[in-house]
N, C-alpha and C positions, 0 to 999 in steps of 0.2 A: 517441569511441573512439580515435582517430585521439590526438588531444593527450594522453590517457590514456598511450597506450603511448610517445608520445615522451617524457614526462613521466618515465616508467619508466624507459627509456632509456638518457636523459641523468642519473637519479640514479645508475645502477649504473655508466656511462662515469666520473660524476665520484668513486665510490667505488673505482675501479679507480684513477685518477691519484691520489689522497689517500691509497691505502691506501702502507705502507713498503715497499719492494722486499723481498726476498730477499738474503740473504748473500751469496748465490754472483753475486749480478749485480750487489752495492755494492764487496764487498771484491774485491779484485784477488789472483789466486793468491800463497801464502807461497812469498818464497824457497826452495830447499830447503838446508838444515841441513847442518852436519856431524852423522856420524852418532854422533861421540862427546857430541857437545852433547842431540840428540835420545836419545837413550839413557837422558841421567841429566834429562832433563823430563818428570815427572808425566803421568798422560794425564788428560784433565778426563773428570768425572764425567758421568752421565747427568742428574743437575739441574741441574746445570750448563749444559751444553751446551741444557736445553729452558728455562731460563732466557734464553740468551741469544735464543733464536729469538725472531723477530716476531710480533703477535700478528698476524693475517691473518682478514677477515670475505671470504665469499664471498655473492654474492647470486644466484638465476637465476630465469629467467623458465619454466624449463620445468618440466613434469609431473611427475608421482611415476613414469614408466615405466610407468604401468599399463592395461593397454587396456580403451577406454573414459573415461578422465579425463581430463578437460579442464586444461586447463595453468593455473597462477597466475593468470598475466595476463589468462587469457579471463575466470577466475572472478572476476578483483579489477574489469573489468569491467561485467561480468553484476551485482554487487554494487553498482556505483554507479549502474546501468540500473537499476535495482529501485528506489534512494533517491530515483534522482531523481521515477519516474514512480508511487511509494509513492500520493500523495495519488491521483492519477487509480483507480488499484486501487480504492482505498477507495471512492470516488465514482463509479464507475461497474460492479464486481464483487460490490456487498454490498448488504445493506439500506438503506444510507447516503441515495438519491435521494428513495424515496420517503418516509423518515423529514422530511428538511429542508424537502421541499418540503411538505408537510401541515401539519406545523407553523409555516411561516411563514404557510401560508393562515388558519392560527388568529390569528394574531396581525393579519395587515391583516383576517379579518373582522367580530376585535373594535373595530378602529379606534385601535388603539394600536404607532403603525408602531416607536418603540422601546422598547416594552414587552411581553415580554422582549426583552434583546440581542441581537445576531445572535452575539455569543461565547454566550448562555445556551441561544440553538436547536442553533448549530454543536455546542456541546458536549453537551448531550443527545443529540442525534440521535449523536454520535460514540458513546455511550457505549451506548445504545440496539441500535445496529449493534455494538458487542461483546457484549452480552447474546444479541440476535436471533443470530449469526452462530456464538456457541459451539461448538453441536456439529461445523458444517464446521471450523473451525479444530483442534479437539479431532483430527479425522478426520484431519486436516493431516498434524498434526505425529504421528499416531500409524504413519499407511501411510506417507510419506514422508519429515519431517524426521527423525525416530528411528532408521529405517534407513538414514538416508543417512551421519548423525552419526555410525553404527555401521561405518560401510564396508562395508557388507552390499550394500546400490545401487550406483550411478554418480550423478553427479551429473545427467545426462541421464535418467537412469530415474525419480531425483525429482522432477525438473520435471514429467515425463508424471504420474506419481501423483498431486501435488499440484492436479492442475488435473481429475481426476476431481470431488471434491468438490464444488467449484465450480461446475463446467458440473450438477450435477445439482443444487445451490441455484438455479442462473439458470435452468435448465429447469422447475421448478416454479411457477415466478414469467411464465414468457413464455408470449403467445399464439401459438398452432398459425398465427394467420394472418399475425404478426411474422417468423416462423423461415419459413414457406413464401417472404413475398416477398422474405425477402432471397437463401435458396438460389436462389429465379428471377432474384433481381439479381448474383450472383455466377456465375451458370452452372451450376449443380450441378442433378445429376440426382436421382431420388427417394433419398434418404439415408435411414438408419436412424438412431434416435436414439441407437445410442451413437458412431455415425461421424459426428456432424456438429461441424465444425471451431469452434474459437473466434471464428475472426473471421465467424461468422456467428451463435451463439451471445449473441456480446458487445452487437454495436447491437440486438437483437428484447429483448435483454432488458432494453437502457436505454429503447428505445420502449414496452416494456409497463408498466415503470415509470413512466414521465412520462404514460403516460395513465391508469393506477390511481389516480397521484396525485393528478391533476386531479378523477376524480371522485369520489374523498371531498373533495376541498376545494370543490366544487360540493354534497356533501351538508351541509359546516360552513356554508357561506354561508347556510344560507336560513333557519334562524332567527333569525339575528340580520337579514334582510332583510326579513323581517316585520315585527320591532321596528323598522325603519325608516320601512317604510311608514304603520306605527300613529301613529310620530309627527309623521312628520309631516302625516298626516292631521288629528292632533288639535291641531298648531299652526295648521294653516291655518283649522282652527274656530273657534279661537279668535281667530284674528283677527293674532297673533303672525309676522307676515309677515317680522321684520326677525330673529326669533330662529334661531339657526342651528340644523337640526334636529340634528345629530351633537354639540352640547353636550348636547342630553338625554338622546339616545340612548345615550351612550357609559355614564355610569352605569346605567343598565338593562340595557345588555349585561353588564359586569363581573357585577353582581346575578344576574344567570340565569345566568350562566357559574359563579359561586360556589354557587350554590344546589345545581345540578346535579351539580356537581364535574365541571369540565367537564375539567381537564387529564387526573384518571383515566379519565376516559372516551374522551379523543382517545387518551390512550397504551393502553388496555387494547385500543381498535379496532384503532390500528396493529400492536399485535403479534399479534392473532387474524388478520389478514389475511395473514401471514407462515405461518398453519399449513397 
């Protein structure tokens, strides 16, 4: 923030030195005249005269005068706080955790560590998280950005709006026993749910997710851990001591995975678990 505003600073400092003086502080007062000479001299015109003037750019750091709005600079700020910290949002405010992680658990518990990509899960699961997330975004920009772009809000009234939506996405998704230990971890007395803060809100609802997630990827694992077991039950029957079980297995998983249709089935669970 700090190098931000110097940053700012020193461009407007060095557009003040670059920019061209003024008349009255380059040119030096005109003699004065005789008044017979003045007399029969033309008086320049009004294009004239805006002709000659300099062109002049001003720049400023400060607000539109309106109370309540926050100045340029806090906002050109706050704009590059958001860019920077864009991905963590995603990854930790949306559907985004428990999407990635499920579906990676699909992929190590077919046994095919790069098949799909981590660009082919990243980017589903991204794309997933815009699907699942719609209508809070829709609500976004309908209470908030719409009326802010309006100048109907402040810019502080749309932060608070926009973060309604939100807390009541992450509140449907966290457990009662997530959001209690963290209010006893932060000191907070018995809260009501529409007064309870973000930063307690935020980690109950990445802990609910990271254990949701785990167990549907503890429910993918255990067919294909069967087929595991099966075979190599039946290598060691046969005597096949030296054959690796996960050569055979891995085709048989693919096979029951294709059969079942198993990707509409991982994505049709993920997003009923979102209802």
């Amino acid at each position: 923030m700090k190098a931000l505003r110097i940053v700012l600073l020193s461009f407007c400092v060095t557009v003040g030195f670059l920019a061209p003086p003024s008349v009255s502080a380059q040119t030096p007062p005109a003699p004065v005249a005789p008044l017979a000479s003045s007399a029969l001299r033309p008086a320049p015109s009004a294009s004239t005269a805006a002709k000659s003037d300099p062109f002049k750019l001003n720049i400023g750091l400060e607000g539109g005068g309106q109370a309540g709005q926050v100045s340029v600079a806090v906002q050109i700020v706050i704009v590059m706080t958001l860019l920077s910290v864009a991905p963590s949002i995603v990854l930790l405010m949306t559907s985004f955790t428990r999407l990635v992680i499920v579906l990676g658990f699909v992929r190590t518990a077919l046994g095919t560590p790069s098949a799909p990509s981590n660009q082919i899960i990243v980017g589903l699961s991204l794309f997933l998280t815009f699907f699942l997330m719609g209508p809070v975004f829709d609500r976004v920009q309908k209470e908030a950005l719409s009326p802010y772009l309006d100048g109907k809000i402040t810019s502080l009234e749309a932060i608070d709006l926009a973060s309604v939506p939100l807390k009541d996405f992450m509140l449907k998704q966290t457990r009662t026993r997530e959001l209690e230990y963290f209010l006893e971890l932060g000191g907070y007395g018995p809260t009501s749910v529409k007064a309870l803060p973000m930063r307690v809100v935020i980690p109950a609802f990445v802990i609910s997710e990271l254990q949701t997630a785990f167990q549907m990827g503890f429910l993918l694992f255990l067919p294909f851990l069967v087929i595991d077991f099966l075979v190599s039950s039946v290598l060691m029957a046969l005597g096949m001591m030296m054959m690796p079980p996960t050569t055979v297995a891995l085709p048989l998983k693919l096979l029951l995975f294709v059969l079942v249709d198993g990707w509409h089935l991982v994505v049709k669970s993920l997003v009923q678990s979102f209802a």
